[in-house]
C-alpha positions as CSV (number, residue, x, y, z in Angstrom):
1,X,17.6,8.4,-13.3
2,X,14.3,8.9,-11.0
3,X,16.5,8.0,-8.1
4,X,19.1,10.7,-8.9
5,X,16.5,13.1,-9.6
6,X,14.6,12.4,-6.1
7,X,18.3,13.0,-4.2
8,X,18.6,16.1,-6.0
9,X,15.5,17.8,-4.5
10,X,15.4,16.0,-1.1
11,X,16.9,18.9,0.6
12,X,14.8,21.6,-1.3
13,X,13.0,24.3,0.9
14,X,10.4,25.7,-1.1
15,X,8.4,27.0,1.4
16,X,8.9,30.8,0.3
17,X,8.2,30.1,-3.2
18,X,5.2,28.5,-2.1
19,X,3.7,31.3,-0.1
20,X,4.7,33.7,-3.1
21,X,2.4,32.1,-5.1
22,X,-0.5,34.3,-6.5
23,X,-2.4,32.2,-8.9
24,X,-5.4,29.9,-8.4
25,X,-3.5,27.0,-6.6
26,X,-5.1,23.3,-6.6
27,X,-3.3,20.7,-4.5
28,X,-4.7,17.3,-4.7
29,X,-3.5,14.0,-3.2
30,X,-4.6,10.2,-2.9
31,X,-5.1,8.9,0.5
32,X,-2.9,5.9,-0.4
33,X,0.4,8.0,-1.8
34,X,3.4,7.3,-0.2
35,X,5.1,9.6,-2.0
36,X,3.1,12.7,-1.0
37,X,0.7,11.6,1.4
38,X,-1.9,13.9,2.4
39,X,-0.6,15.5,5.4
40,X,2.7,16.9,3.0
41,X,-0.1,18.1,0.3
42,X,-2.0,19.7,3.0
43,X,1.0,21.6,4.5
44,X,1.9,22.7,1.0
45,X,-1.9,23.6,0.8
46,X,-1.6,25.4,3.8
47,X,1.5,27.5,2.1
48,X,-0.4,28.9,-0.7
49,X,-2.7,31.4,-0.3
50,X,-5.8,31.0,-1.2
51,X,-4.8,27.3,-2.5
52,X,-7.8,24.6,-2.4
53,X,-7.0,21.4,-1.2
54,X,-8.7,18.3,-1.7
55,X,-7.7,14.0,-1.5
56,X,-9.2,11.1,-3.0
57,X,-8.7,8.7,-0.3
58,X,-9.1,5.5,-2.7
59,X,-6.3,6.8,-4.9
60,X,-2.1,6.8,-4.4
61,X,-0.3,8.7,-6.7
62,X,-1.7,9.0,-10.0
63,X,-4.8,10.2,-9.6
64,X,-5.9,10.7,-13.1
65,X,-5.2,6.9,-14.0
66,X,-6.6,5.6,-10.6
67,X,-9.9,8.3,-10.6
68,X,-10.1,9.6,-13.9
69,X,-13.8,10.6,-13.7
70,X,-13.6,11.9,-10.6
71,X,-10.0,13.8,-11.4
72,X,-11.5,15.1,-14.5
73,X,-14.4,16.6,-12.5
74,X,-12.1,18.1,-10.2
75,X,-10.3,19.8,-12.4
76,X,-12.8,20.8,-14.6
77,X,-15.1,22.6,-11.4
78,X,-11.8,24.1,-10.8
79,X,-11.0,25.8,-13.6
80,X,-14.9,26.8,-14.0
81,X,-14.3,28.3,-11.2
82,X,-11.0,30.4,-11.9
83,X,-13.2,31.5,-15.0
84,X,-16.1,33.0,-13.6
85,X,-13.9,35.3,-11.1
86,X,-12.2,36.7,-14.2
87,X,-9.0,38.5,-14.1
């Protein structure tokens, strides 16, 4: 089934969607990911505007079960964030 659902979005151009965004945008990859290395998460960084980018070079895909301290910290300074510029 995860095959079949990779083949089904290899061809997918999201680019526009991407750079339509207008939310608070936080891309995040491991250093080690081979399924989205760093240099695709930083080109779909570089779509969003205004979209904050960070890796975790010790880390591959699942950050929150290879970093979870440091993925919870993330995301919580993140959404702090988002809160304190309001609406």
């Amino acid at each position: 089934g995860y095959a079949a659902s990779i083949r089904g979005i290899l061809d997918a151009d999201i680019r526009a969607e991407l750079a339509a965004l207008a939310c608070p945008t936080l891309v995040v990859t491991g250093g080690r990911d081979v399924l989205l290395p760093p240099e695709r998460g930083r080109e779909v960084a570089d779509l969003v505007p205004g979209a904050r980018y960070e890796t975790f070079p010790e880390a591959a895909h699942f950050l929150p079960y290879q970093t979870p301290n440091r993925f919870r910290t993330l995301l919580a300074d993140f959404l702090a964030e988002i809160d304190r510029a309001g609406p």
